[in-house]
N, C-alpha and C positions, 0 to 999 in steps of 0.2 A: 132536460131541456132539449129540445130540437129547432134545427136551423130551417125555416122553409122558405122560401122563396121561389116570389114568380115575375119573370122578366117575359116583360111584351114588346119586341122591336122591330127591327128592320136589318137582314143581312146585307152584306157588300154588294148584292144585286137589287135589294130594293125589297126583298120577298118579305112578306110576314115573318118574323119568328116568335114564338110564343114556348117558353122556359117553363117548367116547375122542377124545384129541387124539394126534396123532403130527408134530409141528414140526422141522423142523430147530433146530440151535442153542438157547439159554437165553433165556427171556424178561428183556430188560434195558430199562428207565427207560426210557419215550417210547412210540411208537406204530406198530405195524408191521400191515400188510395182507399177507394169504398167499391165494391164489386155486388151483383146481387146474390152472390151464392150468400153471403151476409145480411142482404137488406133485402126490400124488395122485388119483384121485376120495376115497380115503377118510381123509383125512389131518384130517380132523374128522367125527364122527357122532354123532348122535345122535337117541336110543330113547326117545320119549314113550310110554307105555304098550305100544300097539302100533304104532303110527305112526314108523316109522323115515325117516329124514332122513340126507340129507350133504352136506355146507356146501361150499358153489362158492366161495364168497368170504369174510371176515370178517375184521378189522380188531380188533386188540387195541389196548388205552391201558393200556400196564400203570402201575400210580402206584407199588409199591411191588416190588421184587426183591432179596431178599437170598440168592443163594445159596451156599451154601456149595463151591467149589470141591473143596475137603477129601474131602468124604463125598456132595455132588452131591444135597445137599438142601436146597431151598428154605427159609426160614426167616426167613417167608412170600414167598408171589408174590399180590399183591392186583392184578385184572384184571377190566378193566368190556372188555364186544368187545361188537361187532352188526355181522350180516352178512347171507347170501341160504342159504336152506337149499331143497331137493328133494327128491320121494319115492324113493327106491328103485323098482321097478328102471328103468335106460334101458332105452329097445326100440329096435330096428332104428340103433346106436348114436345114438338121439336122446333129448339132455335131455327130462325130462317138463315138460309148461306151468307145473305150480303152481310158484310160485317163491312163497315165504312169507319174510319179514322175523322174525327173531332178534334178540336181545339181552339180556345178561344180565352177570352181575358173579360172579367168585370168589375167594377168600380159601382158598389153601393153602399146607401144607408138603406136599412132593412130595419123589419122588425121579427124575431122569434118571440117563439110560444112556449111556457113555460110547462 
């Protein structure tokens, strides 16, 4: 099973944000760190307006998971994370300098993919 989700919003300025996460396994009670020396480079992203990012690191506290085994829907997954985010693209395979600090919280029903 993998957890994927995609949040399409608006930050505290008003700006587009547009989310994809793609996790292995189901987010459950407690607090897990996912890095891409383990996953992918794009196994979290995210689209600030125009300003696209992808998360090296980040660290979930989930408080709340109920999901539904049945039909593989969340019902709710409430989730506060902060981790280390990047610009797109690498060059010459090397990370770019800017390393920028994330964090944030979400509250959904979702569906994963079995």
């Amino acid at each position: 099973m993998e957890s994927n989700f995609v949040i399409d919003s608006k930050d505290q300025n008003g700006n587009p944000i547009y989310s994809e996460l793609l996790l292995p396994g189901t987010f459950n009670n407690g607090t897990t760190t996912y890095t891409n020396d383990t996953l992918s480079v794009d196994f979290f992203t995210i689209d600030i307006d125009t300003f696209n990012l992808y998360i090296s690191a980040v660290t979930f506290d989930v408080l709340e998971s109920n999901l539904s085994q049945q039909d593989g829907i969340y019902r709710p997954v409430t989730v506060n994370f902060n981790g280390v985010a990047h610009s797109f693209p690498w060059y010459a395979g090397q990370p770019p300098i800017d390393t920028i600090a994330i964090s944030g919280s979400f509250c959904l029903n979702g569906i994963i993919t079995p």
